[in-house]
C-alpha positions as CSV (number, residue, x, y, z in Angstrom):
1,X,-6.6,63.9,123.9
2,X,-7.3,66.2,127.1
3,X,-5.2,65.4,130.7
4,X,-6.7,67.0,134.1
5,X,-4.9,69.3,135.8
6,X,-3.4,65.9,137.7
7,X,-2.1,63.8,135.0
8,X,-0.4,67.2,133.3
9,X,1.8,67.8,136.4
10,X,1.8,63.9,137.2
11,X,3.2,63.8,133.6
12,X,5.5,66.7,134.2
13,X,6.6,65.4,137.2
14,X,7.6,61.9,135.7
15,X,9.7,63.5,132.3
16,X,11.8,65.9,134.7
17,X,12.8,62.9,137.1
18,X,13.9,60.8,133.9
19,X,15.1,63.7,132.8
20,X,17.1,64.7,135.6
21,X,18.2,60.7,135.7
22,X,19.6,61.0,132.6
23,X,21.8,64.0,133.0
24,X,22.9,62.2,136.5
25,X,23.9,59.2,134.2
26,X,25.6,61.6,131.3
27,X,27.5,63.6,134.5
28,X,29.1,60.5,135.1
29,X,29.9,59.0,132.2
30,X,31.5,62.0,131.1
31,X,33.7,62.3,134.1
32,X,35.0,58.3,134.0
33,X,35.1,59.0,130.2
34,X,37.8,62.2,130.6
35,X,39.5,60.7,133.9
36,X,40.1,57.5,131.5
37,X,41.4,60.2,128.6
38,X,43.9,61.8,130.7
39,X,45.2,58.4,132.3
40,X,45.5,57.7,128.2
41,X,47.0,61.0,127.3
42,X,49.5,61.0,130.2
43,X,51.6,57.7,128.6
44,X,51.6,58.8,125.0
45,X,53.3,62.1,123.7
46,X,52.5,60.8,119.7
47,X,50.0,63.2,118.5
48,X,48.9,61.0,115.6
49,X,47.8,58.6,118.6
50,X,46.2,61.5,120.9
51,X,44.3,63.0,117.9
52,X,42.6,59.4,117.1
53,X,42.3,58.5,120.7
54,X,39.9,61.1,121.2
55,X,38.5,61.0,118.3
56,X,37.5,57.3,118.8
57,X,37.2,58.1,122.7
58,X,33.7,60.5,121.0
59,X,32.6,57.8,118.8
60,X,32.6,55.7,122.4
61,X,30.6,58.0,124.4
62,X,28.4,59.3,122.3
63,X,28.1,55.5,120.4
64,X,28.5,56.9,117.2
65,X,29.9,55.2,114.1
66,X,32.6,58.4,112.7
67,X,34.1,61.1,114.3
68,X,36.1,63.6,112.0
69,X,37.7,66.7,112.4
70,X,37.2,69.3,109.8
71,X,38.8,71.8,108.8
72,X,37.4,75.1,107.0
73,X,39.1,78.2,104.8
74,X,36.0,80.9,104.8
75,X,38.0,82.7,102.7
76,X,38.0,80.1,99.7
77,X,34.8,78.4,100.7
78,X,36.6,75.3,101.3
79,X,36.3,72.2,103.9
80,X,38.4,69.2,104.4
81,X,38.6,66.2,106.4
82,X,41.7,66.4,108.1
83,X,41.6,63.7,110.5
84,X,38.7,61.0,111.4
85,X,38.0,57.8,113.3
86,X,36.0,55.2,111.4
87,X,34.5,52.1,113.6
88,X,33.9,50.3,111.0
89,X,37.4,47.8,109.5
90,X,36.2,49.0,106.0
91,X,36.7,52.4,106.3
92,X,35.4,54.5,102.9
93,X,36.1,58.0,104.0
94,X,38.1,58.7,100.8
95,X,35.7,57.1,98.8
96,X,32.4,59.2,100.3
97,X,34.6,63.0,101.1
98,X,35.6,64.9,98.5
99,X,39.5,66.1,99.2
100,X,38.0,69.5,99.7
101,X,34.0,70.4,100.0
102,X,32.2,73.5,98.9
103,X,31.2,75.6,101.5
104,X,27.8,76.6,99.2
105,X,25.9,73.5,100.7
106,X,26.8,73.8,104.6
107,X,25.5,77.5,105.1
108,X,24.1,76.2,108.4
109,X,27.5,75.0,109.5
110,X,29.2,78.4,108.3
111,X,26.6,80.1,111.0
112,X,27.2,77.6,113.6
113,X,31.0,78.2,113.2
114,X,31.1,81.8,113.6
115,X,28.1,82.2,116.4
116,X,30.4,79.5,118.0
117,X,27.6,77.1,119.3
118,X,26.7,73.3,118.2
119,X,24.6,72.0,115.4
120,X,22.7,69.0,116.2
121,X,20.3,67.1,113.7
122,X,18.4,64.1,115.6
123,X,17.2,63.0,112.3
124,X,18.3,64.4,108.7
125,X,15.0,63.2,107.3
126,X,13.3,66.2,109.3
127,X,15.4,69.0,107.1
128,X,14.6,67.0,103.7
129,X,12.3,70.3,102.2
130,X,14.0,72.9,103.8
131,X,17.5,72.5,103.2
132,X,17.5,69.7,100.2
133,X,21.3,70.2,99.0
134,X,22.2,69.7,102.6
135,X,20.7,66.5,102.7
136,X,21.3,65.2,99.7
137,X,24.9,65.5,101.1
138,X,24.4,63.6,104.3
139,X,22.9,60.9,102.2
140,X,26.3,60.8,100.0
141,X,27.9,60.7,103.4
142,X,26.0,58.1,105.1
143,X,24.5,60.5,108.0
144,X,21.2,59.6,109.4
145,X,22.1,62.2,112.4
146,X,24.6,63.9,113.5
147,X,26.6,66.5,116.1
148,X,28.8,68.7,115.6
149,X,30.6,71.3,117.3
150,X,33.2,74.3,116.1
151,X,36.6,75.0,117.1
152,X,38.6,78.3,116.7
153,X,40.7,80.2,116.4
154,X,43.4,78.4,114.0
155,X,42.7,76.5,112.2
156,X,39.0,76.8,112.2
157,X,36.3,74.3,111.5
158,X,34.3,71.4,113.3
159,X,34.9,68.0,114.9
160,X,31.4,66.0,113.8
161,X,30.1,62.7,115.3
162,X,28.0,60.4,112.9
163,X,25.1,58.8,113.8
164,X,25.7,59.3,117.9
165,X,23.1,56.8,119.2
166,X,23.2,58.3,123.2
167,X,23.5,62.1,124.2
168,X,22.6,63.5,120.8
169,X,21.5,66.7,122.7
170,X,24.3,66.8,125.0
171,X,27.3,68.6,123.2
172,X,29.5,69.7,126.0
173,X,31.7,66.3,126.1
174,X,32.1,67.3,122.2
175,X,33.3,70.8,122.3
176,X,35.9,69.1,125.4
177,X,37.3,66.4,123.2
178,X,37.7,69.2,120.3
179,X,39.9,70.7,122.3
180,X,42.1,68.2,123.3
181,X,42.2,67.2,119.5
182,X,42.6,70.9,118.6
183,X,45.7,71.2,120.8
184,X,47.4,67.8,119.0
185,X,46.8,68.9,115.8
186,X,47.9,72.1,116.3
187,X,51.2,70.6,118.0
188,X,51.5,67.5,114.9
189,X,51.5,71.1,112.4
190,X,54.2,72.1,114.4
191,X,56.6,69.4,114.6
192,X,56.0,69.1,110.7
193,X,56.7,72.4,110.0
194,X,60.0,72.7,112.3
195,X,60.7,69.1,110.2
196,X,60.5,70.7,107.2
197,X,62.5,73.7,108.1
């Protein structure tokens, strides 16, 4: 089907102002979402409770139904879930994650990790022929589509959301709440190591 010269910018003109909507609807969800974060974060110094407050606080905005954060040795070639959020009462975590993954199936991830920059999949189904180990794994894990986004420097890995229903292409309130969740874990090591010694 051919559009005049009219109905092309007329149809331009339409997807940038719901575009432009949308990001004015994103801007302030994510800024009630973090001012609501920190009012949470301020009353609690438990960083078992700040690591699954944000974690659930990324399954909220982004409506998803899991929110992990994954850890990865690229020396070994190994990943494990280290801490998730689960909507669902009948969380089966355990029962779908291996205790530690193979890094041979998540080459994409490995990139995304070290070029530092978010991999979004809007639909799984759409990388079914070209990367078929892949997503045979998302199917094992329940994942119709996902984001995730890396964190560094120790330890280093990615915090994921499944299934987000709103913002799919929208990472930044991701790679935010990765760092907050970053900063607890890396503080929850710490206590349990000085514990320990």
């Amino acid at each position: 089907m051919k559009y005049t010269f009219l109905e092309k910018i007329t149809h331009l003109g339409v997807f940038k102002y719901l575009e432009k909507k949308r990001f004015i609807q994103y801007a302030l969800d994510f800024e009630q979402t973090l001012r609501q974060l920190e009012e949470y974060l301020h009353i609690s110094d438990d960083q078992e409770e700040i690591i699954n407050g944000t974690l659930e606080t990324a399954c909220e905005f982004y409506q998803g139904d899991w929110c992990g954060f994954i850890e990865v040795d690229m020396d070994l070639g190994l990943w494990t879930t280290t801490e998730w959020f689960n909507k669902s009462p009948d969380d089966k975590t355990k029962d779908f994650l291996n205790e530690f993954e193979s890094s041979d199936v998540w080459q994409r991830w490995i990139e995304a990790i070290k070029e530092n920059h978010p991999l979004i999949i809007e639909d799984v189904e759409v990388i079914k022929g070209k990367y078929p180990d892949e997503y045979d794994a998302y199917k094992r894990l329940s994942v119709d589509s996902l984001i995730a986004v890396p964190f560094r420097p120790r330890p280093l890995g990615v915090v994921v959301i499944r299934n987000p229903k709103r913002y799919i292409r929208r990472s930044s309130m991701l790679q935010m709440l990765a760092f907050v969740a970053l900063t607890a874990v890396n503080e929850k090591k710490l206590f349990e190591r000085a514990r320990m010694a």
